[in-house]
Structures are given as structure tokens and as C-alpha cells.
BAZA-297336 format. One record per residue (C-alpha): residue number from 1; residue in three letters; x, y, z. Coordinates in nm, 4 decimals. Example, Ala and Ser with C-alpha at 12.3 -4.5 7.8 and 13.67 -1.06 7.14 Angstrom:
2
R  seq  type        px        py        pz
R    1   ALA    1.2300   -0.4500    0.7800
R    2   SER    1.3670   -0.1060    0.7140
END
This chain:
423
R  seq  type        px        py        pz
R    1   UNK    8.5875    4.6451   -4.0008
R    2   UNK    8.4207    4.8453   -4.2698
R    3   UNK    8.2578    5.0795   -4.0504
R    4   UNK    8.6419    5.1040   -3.8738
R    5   UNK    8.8167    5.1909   -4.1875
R    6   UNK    8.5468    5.5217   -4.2506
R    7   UNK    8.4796    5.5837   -3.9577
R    8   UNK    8.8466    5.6272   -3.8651
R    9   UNK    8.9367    5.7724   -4.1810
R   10   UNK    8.6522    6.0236   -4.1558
R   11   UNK    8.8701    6.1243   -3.7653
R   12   UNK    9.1890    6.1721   -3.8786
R   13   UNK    9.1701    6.5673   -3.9707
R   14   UNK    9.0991    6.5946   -3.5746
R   15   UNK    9.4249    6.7198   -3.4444
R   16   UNK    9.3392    6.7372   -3.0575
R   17   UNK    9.4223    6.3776   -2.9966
R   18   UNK    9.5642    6.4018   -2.6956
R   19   UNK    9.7374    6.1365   -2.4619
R   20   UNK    9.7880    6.0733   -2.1014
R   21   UNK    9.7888    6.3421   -1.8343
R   22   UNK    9.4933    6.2383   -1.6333
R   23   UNK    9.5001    6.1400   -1.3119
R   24   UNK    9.2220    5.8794   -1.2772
R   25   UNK    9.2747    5.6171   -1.0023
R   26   UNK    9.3742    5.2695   -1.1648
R   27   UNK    9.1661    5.0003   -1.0441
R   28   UNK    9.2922    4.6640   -0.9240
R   29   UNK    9.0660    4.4461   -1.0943
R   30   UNK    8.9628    4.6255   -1.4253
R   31   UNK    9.1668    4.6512   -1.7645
R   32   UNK    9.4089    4.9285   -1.8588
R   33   UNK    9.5232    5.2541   -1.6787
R   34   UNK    9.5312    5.5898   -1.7761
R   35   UNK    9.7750    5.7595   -1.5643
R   36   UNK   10.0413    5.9365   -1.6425
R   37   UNK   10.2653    5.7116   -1.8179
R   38   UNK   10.0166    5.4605   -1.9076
R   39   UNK   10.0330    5.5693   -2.2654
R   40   UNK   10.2758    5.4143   -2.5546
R   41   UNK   10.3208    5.5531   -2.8524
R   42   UNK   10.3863    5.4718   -3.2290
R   43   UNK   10.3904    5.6146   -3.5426
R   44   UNK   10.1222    5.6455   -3.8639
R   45   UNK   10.1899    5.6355   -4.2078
R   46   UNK   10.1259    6.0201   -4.2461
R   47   UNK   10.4261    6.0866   -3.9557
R   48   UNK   10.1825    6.1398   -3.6656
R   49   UNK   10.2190    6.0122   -3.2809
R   50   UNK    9.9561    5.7954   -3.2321
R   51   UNK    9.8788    5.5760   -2.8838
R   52   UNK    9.4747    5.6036   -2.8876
R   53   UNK    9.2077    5.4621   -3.1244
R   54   UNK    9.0955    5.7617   -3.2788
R   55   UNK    8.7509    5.7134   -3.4137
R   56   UNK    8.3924    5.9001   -3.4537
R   57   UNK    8.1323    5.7190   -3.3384
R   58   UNK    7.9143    5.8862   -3.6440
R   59   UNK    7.9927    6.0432   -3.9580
R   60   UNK    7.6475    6.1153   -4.0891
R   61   UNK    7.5721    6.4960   -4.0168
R   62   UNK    7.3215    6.7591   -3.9968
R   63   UNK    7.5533    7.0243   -4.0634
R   64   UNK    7.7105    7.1921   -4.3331
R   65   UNK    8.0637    7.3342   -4.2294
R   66   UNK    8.2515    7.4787   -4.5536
R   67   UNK    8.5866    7.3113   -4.4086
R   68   UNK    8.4821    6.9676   -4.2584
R   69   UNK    8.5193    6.6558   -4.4870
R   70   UNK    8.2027    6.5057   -4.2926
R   71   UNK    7.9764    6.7967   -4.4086
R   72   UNK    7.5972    6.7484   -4.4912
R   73   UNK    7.6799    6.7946   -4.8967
R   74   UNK    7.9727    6.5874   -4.8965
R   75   UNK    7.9373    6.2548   -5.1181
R   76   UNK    8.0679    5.9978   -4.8990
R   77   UNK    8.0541    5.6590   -4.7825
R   78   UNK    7.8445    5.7153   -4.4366
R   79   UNK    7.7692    5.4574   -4.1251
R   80   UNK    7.7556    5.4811   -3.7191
R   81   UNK    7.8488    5.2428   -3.4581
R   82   UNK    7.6739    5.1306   -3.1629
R   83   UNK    7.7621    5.1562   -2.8224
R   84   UNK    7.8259    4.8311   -2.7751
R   85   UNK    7.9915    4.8120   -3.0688
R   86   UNK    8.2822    5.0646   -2.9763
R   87   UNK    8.2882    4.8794   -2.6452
R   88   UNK    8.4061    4.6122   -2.8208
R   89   UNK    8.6200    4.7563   -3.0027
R   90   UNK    8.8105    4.9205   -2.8142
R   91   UNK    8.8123    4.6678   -2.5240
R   92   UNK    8.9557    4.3888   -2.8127
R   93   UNK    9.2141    4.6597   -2.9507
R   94   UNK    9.3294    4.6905   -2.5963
R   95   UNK    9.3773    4.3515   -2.5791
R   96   UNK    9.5439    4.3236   -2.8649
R   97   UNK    9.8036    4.5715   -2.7610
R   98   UNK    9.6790    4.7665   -3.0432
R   99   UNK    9.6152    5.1117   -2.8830
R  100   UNK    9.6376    5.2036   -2.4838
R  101   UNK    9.2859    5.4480   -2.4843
R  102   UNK    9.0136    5.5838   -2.6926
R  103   UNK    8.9686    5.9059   -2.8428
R  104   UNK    8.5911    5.9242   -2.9437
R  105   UNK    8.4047    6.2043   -3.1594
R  106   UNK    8.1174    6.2342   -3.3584
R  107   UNK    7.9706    6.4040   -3.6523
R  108   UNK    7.6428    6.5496   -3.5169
R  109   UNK    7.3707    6.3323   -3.6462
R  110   UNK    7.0902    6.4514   -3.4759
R  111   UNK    6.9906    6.7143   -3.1822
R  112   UNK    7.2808    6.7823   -2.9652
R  113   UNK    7.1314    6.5803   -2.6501
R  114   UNK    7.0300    6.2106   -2.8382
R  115   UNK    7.4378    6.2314   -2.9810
R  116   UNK    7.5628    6.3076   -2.6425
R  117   UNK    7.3475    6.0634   -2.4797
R  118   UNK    7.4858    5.8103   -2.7022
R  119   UNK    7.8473    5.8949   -2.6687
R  120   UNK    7.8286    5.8846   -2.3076
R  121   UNK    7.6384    5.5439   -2.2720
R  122   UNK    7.9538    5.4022   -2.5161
R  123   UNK    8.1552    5.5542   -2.1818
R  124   UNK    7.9455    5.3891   -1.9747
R  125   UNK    7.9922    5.0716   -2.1026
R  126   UNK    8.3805    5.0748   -2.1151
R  127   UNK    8.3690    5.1560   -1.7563
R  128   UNK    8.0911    5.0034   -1.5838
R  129   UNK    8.0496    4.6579   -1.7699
R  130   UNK    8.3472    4.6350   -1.9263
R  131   UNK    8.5852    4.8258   -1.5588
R  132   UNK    8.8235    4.9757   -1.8644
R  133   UNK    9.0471    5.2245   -1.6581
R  134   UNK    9.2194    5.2869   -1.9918
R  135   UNK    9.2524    5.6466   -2.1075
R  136   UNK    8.9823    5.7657   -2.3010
R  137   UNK    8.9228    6.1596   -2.4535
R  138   UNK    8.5876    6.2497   -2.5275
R  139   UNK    8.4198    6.5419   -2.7563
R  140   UNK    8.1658    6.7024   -2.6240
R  141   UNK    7.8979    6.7742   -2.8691
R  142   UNK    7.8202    7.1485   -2.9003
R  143   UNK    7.4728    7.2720   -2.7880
R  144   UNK    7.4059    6.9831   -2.5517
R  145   UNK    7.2570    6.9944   -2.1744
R  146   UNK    7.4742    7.1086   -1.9099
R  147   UNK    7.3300    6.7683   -1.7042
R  148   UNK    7.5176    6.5625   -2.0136
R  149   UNK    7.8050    6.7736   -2.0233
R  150   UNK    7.8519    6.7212   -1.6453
R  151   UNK    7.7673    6.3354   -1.6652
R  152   UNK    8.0335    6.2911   -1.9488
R  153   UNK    8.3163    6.4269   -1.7503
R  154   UNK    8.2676    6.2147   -1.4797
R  155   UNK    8.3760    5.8853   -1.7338
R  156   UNK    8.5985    6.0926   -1.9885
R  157   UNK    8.9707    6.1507   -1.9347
R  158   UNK    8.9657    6.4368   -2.1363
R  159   UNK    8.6956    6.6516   -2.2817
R  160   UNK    8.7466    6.8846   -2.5518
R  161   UNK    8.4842    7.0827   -2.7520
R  162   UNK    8.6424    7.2089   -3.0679
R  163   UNK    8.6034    7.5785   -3.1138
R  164   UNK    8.7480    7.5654   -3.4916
R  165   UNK    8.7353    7.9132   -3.6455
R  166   UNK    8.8944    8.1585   -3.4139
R  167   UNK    8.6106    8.4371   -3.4884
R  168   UNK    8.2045    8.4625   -3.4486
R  169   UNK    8.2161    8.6319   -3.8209
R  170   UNK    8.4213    8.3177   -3.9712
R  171   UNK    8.1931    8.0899   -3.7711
R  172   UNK    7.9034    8.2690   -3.9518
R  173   UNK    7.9899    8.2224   -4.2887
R  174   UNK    8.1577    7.8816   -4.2910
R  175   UNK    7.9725    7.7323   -4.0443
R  176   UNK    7.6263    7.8965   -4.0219
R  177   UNK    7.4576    7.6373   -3.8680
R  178   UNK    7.6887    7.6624   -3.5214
R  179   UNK    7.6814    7.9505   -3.3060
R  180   UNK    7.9899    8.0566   -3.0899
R  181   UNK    7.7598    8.0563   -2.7675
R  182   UNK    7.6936    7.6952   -2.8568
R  183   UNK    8.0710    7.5752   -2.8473
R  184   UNK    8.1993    7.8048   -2.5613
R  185   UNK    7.9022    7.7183   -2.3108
R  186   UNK    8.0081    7.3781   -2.2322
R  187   UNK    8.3824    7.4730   -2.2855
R  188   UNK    8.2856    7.7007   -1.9550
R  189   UNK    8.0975    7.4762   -1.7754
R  190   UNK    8.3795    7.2044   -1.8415
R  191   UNK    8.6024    7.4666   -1.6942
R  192   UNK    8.4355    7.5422   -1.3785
R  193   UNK    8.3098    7.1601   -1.3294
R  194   UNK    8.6953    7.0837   -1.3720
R  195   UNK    8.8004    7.3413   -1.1111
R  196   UNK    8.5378    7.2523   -0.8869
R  197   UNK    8.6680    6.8626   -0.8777
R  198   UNK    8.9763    6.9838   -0.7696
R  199   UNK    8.8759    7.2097   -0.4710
R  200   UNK    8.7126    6.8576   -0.3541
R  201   UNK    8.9865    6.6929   -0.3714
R  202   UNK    9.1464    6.8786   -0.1774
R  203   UNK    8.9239    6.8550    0.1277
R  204   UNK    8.8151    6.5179    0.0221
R  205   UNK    9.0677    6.2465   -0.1293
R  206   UNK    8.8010    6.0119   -0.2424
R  207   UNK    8.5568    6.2995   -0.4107
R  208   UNK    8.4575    6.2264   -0.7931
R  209   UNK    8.6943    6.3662   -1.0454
R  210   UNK    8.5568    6.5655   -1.3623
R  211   UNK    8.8306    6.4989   -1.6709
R  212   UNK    9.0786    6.4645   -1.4629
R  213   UNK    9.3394    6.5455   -1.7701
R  214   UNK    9.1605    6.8617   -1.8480
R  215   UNK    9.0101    6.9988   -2.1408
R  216   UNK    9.1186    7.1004   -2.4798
R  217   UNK    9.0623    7.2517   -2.7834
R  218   UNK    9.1380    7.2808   -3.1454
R  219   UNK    9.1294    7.5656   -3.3855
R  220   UNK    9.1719    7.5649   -3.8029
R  221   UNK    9.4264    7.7546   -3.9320
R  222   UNK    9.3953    7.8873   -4.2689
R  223   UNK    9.0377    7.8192   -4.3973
R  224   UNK    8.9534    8.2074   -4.2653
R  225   UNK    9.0912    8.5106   -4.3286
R  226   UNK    9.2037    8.6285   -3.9450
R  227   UNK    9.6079    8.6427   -3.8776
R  228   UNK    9.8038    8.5021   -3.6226
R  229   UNK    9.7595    8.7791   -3.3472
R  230   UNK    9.4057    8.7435   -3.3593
R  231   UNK    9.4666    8.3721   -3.3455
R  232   UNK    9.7238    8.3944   -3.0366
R  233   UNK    9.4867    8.6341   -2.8395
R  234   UNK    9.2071    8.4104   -2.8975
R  235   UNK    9.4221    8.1439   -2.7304
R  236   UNK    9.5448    8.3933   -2.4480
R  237   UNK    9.2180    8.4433   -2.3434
R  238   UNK    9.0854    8.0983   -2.3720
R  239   UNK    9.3577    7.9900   -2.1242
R  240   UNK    9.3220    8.2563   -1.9368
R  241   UNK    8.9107    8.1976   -1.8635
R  242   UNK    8.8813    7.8327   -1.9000
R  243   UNK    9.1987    7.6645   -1.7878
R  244   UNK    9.2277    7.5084   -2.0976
R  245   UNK    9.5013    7.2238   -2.0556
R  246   UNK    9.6090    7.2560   -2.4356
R  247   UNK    9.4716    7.4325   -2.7603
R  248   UNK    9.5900    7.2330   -3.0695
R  249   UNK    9.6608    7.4293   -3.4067
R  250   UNK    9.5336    7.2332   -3.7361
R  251   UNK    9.6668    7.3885   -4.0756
R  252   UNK    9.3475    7.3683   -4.2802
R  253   UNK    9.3409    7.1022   -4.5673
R  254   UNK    9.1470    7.1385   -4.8457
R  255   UNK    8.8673    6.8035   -4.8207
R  256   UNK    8.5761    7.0193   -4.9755
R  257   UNK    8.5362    7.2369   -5.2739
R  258   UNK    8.3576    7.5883   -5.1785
R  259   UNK    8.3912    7.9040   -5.2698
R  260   UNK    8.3715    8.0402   -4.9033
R  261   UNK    8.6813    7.8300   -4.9101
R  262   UNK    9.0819    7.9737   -5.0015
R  263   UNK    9.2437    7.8702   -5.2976
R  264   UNK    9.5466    7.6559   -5.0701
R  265   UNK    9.7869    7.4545   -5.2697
R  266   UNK    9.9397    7.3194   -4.9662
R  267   UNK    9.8341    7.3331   -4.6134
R  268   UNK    9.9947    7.6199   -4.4199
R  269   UNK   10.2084    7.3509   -4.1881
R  270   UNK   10.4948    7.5923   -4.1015
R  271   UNK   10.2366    7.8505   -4.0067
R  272   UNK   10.0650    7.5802   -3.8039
R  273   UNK   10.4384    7.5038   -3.6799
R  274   UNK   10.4790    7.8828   -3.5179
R  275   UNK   10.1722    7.9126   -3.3790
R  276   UNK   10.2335    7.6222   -3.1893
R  277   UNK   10.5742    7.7702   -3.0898
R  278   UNK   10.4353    8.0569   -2.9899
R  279   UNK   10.1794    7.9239   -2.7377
R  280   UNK   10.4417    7.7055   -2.5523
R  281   UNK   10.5868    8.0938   -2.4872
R  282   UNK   10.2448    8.1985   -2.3797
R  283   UNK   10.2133    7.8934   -2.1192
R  284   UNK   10.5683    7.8649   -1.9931
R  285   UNK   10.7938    8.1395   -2.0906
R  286   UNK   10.5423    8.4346   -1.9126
R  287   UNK   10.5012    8.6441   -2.2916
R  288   UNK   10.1821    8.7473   -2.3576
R  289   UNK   10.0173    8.7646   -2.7017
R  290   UNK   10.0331    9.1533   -2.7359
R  291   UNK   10.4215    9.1349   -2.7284
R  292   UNK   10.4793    8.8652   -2.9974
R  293   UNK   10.2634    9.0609   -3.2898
R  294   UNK   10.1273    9.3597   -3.2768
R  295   UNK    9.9066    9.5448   -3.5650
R  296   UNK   10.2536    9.6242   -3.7427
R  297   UNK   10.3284    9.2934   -3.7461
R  298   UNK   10.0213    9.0775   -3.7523
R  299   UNK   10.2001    8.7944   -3.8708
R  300   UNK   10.4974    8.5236   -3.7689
R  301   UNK   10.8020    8.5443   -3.9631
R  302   UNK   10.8151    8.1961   -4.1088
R  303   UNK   11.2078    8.1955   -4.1254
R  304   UNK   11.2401    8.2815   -3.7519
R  305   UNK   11.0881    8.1305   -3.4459
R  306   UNK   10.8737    8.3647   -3.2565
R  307   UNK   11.1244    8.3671   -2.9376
R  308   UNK   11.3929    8.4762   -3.1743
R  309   UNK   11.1986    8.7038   -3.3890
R  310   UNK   11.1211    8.8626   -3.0616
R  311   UNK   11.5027    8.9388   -2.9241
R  312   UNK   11.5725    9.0684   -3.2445
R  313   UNK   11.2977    9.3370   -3.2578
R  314   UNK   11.4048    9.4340   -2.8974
R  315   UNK   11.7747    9.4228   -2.9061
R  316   UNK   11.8184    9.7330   -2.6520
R  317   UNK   11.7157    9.4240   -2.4217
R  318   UNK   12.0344    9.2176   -2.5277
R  319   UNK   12.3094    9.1315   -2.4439
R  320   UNK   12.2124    8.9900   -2.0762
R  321   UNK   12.5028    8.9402   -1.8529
R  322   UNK   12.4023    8.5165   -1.8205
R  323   UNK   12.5719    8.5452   -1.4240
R  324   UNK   12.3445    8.8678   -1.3204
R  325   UNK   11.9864    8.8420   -1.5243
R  326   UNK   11.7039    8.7117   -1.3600
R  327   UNK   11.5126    8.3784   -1.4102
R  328   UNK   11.2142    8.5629   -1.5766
R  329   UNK   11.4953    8.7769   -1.8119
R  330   UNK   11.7030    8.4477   -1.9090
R  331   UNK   11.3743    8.2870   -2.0087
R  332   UNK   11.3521    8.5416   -2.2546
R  333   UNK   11.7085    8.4493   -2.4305
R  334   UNK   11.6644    8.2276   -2.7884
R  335   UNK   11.8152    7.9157   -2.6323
R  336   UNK   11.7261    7.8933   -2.3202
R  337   UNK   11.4709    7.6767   -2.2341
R  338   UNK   11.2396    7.6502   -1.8608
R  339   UNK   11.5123    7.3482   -1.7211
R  340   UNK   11.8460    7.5202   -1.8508
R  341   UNK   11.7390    7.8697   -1.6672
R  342   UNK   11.6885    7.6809   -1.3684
R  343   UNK   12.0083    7.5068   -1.3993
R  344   UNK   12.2158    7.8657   -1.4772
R  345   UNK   12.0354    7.9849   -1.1630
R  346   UNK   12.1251    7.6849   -0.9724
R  347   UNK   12.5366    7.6868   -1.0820
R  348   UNK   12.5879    8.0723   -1.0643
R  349   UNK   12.5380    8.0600   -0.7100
R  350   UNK   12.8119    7.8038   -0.6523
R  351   UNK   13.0663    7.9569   -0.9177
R  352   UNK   13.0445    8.2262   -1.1646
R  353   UNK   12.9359    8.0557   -1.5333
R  354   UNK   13.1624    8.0695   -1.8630
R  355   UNK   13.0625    8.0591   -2.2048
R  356   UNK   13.1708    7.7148   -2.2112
R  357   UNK   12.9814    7.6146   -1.8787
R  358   UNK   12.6705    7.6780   -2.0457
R  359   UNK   12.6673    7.4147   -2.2774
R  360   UNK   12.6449    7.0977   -2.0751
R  361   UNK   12.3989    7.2923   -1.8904
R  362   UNK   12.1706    7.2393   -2.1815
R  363   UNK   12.1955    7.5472   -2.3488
R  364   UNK   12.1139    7.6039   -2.7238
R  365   UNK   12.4803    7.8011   -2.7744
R  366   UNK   12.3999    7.8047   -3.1548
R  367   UNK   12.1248    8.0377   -3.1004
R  368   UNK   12.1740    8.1852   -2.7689
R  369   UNK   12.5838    8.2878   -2.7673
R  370   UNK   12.4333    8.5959   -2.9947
R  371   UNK   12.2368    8.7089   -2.6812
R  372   UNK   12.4473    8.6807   -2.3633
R  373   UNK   12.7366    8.8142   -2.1709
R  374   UNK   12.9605    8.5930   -1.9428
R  375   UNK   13.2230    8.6656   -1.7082
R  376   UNK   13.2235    9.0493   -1.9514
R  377   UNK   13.2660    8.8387   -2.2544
R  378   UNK   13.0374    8.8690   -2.5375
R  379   UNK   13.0000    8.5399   -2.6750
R  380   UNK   12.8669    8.6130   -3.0045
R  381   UNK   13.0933    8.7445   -3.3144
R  382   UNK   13.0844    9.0782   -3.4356
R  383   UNK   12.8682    9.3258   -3.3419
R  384   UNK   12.4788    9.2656   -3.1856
R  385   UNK   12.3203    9.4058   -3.5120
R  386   UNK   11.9279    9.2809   -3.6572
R  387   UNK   12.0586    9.1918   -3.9769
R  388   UNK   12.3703    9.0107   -3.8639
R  389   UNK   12.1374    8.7932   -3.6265
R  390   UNK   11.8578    8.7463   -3.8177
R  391   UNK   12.1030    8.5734   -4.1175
R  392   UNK   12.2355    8.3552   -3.8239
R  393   UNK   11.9257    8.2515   -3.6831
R  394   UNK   11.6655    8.2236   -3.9792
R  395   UNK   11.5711    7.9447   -4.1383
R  396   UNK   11.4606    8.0146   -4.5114
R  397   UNK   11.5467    7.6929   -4.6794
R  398   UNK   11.2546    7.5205   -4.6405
R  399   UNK   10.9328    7.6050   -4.7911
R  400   UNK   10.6132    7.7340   -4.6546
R  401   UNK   10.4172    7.3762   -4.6949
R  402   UNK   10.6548    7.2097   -4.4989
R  403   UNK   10.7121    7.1521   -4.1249
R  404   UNK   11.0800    7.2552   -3.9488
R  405   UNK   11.2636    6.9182   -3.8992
R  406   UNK   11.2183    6.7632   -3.5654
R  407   UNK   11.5773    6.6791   -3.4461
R  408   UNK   11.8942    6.9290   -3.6482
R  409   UNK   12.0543    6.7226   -3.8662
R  410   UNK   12.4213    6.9075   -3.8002
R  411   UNK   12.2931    7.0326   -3.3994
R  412   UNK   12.2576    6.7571   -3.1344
R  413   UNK   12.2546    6.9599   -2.8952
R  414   UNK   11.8908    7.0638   -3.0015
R  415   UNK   11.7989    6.7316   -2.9522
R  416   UNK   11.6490    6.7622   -2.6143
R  417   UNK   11.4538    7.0870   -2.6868
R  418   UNK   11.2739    6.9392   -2.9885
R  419   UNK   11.1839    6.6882   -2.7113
R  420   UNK   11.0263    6.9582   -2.5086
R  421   UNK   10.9659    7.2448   -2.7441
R  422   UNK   11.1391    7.4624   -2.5330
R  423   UNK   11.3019    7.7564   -2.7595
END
């Protein structure tokens, strides 16, 4: 229990903890699942969704990384498990309806190939001795053989190699010991051994999955100096050429005095909170990086959401006529989420929509009446001016250290697109 309690503390600063999503066959006579909905969830102390045992497996390390609590310099308690050990453990939390998967990491304690051997004989326990179908995300240690990155996928859920600063020249100086070819060779060979599985499948039913939930990735925000368009391209392309399932946004806390290091008082969570806004646009809503910030504007405005900080630096765009705009134009309308453009698509073509039909179609009115027409009606107040729209739709009460509230206290309307982050 000792080596639990830091070993589980030392985790916690990981923020791509995914659950669920794979698609891994459940067996009939082993323990757990880790389908689709085969995932509960509860809450920690700190406010965070938890559903998996989130643990490293080591927290003694070679390296030296400015940012990372677990550094080399770092005066800490230190200990590793076993692999049988976190068999065990995890197998008797399962049992104890403590947690529903594993999410296992490591601090790099020696050559990249021993700590990935070890990881994935701890996998190959769970599932070969122990038949645990249960969900289980796996980090895949930088700099290790592409014959152990392939193995590991074939017992992980997930895999996710952590690509942390989101430049080679940040990587350099906080983290001189890594090299960016290091982290994004195995992120690439994930990718194509991922996309691979799934062209089998296709001919095949019963051909071997590789991380059937994908692959992910996290990057620090805050500890370097680069903004948030470098930040969002970064992630643009990363989806773009490895089919990343998510990237995760961390707001840097400060765990280690250095002087490579900013000066924080607080962690940058509503920066953290926009960026994470702004990707859901990239993955659903068809933007693209280049049109959220430019070199003008490297930057999110804090008080606005990026959607809405967009419609009001293109207003010659707006109002759109809500019975006449295409799917790919309403999408762009503060609002109006992926389901409620599908639903106005769906009832225009039965009747034409009023302001008040679009309501209990799930529409955000409170932000999106400043942007549309309906039946010739504009069905905001006043005229479609910046300055107008940007006092009704920013949010400048709270401060920069803290996250946005989940659900509106005064709007439950927005109660469903917290849910979803659709904007």
C-alpha cells in the first residue's frame, strides 16, 4: 500500500487518462470488459473523472525534465512494482469494484527496451494468467524497439506516448535528455500499426487488433514559451498524420524549482480550458487551426470561447438565414452544436423553423439568437455590432487560474452541451 500511495501520487499530473472507446472482444470466461460502456465513473478529491487505476509502475528516473515532479534531481520518496505485483493489484481493485481498468506509466528507469519489456509482461499477466478483458491504457516508453511497441499494442487498449512540449527547441532546453525523433517514432508506428489492424478487420473479422481505442497524447501548457497557434497547429498536424484519437491539454503546475522554469502563480487552467475548446472545433466543427489565430492574434481571448471569438472577428459572415444556410455554415454559428445542426436540417425540410422552434431543438439561443435570421427575423436585439456582441457573449468574471463552470448556473439549456462540449 505504500508503494500505491507514491506511486499513484507520483501519476496524477498525467492528464491523458483516458476511458473506454476500445473495441476489444469481451471474453466469456475472463474478468471485466472494456467495451464501450464498460467504464463507470466517479469523482477525486481534486474534481477529476476518474474510472481507471492510474498508476506508474516506476518512479525512479534517469532523466532530468525541468517540468516533471519524477525528475532525476527531485528529492522524493522513490520505489517500483513488480509485474506481478500490479497484476494483483489491479485484478483485486477490480474485484473490489474499486476501478473498471488500468492506466499504467512509468518513469524511465533504465534503457527504453528493459522498461518496456517490463510494462508489457505486467500486460501479459492481466491477460494471459489472469484473462482480465478489463480496459487497460498503456504508455509507451519513448526510444523503445518497434518489435515492443508492436507487441504492446496487441494487449493495451490504448497507447499513448506523451509528446509534452509542443516544440524540438522547448524539448531541448527542458528536457535535454529526450529527443523529438524519440517520442514521435513510435507515435508513427502506433499510427500505422493501428490503421493496419483495421484494414484486417475488414477482410478478416477474427484478425488481431492493435489498441483498438486508439492512441493519444498529451502536451504541457505553460512551462514553455510557444502560444496557442503554435500549440493548435501542432495538434492539427498530429491528427492529421497519426490519427491520433485524442490530444489532452495539461496547464503546467509548478512541482520543481528551475530557472528554465516560469514564474506561475497559478496554473494557466482557463488557457488549458480554450485550447481544449478549440480542438473539439478542429475534430468536429471542420475549422482548421490557421482560422482560429493567426500571427495577429496568437493567442485565445480568455473571456470568449474560440467559436465565438471567431463569429465576431468575421461578422460580414453573420447573420445566417437558420432555414437557408448549409450544414457546414450552421456549424459555424456560437450555439449550435454537431446534433442541433442536424436536427435544423432535419425540421426545415418538413416546415420552415421560427426563432422559437429552435430552442427545443437544442439550440444555445443565449448565444446563438445574436447570429441568425429566421423566417426574415433577426433574432438578436439591436444592431449586429463587435462590441455589442462581444459584452453579450464574454465571460470576464472569472479569473485566469480558474476553469469556466461546467453546467450555467442561470442557463439549463447549456446543460447538454457541457455534456458534449459542443459550442
Amino acid at each position: 500500500m505504500n508503494k500505491i500511495a507514491i506511486l499513484a501520487n507520483s501519476a496524477k499530473y498525467d492528464a491523458s487518462c483516458a476511458s473506454s472507446g476500445s473495441r476489444r472482444k469481451k471474453s466469456t470466461t475472463g474478468l471485466g470488459r472494456g467495451q464501450v460502456n464498460g467504464i463507470c465513473h466517479s469523482w477525486s478529491a481534486d474534481g477529476r473523472c476518474i474510472s481507471l487505476l492510474k498508476l506508474l509502475y516506476s518512479n525512479i528516473c534517469r532523466y532530468d525534465c525541468a517540468y516533471c515532479i519524477n525528475r532525476r534531481s527531485n528529492d522524493l520518496p522513490r520505489t517500483s512494482l513488480t509485474p506481478g505485483e500490479v497484476a494483483d493489484i489491479t485484478v483485486n481493485f477490480y474485484r473490489r469494484n474499486y476501478i473498471e481498468g488500468l492506466f499504467l506509466s512509468t518513469a524511465v528507469f533504465d534503457d527504453p527496451d528493459t522498461v518496456m519489456e517490463e510494462l508489457i509482461a505486467c500486460l501479459k499477466l492481466l491477460r494471459q494468467t489472469h484473462r482480465f478483458g478489463g480496459y487497460i491504457h498503456l504508455k509507451i516508453v519513448p526510444g523503445a524497439d518497434p518489435l515492443l511497441v508492436a507487441e504492446a499494442g496487441r494487449y493495451a487498449d490504448r497507447v499513448s506516448v506523451n509528446i509534452e512540449l509542443p516544440s524540438a527547441s522547448s524539448l531541448s532546453r527542458l528536457a535535454p535528455e529526450k529527443t523529438q525523433a524519440a517520442i514521435l517514432g513510435p507515435m508513427r508506428q502506433a499510427s500505422q500499426l493501428i490503421a493496419s489492424s483495421r484494414q484486417d478487420r475488414h477482410h478478416m473479422r477474427r484478425a488481431p487488433t492493435y489498441a483498438p481505442a486508439g492512441q493519444s497524447t498529451q502536451v504541457i501548457i505553460g512551462a514553455s514559451p510557444e502560444t496557442d497557434r503554435t500549440i493548435l497547429s501542432l495538434s492539427e498536424q498530429l491528427y492529421r498524420d497519426m490519427s491520433l484519437r485524442r490530444i489532452y491539454y495539461s496547464a503546467y503546475m509548478p512541482v520543481s524549482p528551475d530557472n528554465r522554469l516560469p514564474q506561475l502563480a497559478t496554473p494557466p487552467l482557463r488557457r488549458e480550458h480554450r485550447l481544449y475548446q478549440a480542438d473539439w472545433l478542429l475534430r468536429f466543427y471542420g475549422f482548421r487551426a490557421a482560422e482560429l489565430l493567426d500571427e495577429a492574434r496568437p493567442n485565445f481571448n480568455l473571456d470568449l470561447d474560440p467559436k465565438s471569438d471567431w463569429a465576431l472577428r468575421h461578422l460580414e459572415q453573420f447573420p445566417v438565414d437558420v432555414n437557408h444556410a448549409d450544414y457546414l455554415c450552421l456549424l459555424r454559428v456560437p450555439g449550435l452544436g454537431v446534433r442541433s445542426a442536424r436536427r435544423i436540417i432535419k425540421a426545415r425540410r418538413v416546415a420552415k423553423l421560427s426563432g422559437d422552434d429552435l430552442g427545443k431543438l437544442g439550440v444555445v439561443m443565449k448565444r446563438a439568437r445574436w447570429f441568425l435570421i429566421a423566417q426574415g427575423r433577426y433574432l438578436g436585439e439591436g444592431p449586429c455590432r463587435e462590441d455589442r456582441l462581444y459584452r453579450q457573449l464574454s465571460a470576464p468574471s472569472a479569473r485566469p487560474d480558474q476553469q469556466l463552470e461546467l453546467f450555467a448556473k442561470t442557463a439549463n439549456e447549456e446543460r447538454n452541451n457541457a455534456i458534449t462540449g459542443e459550442l
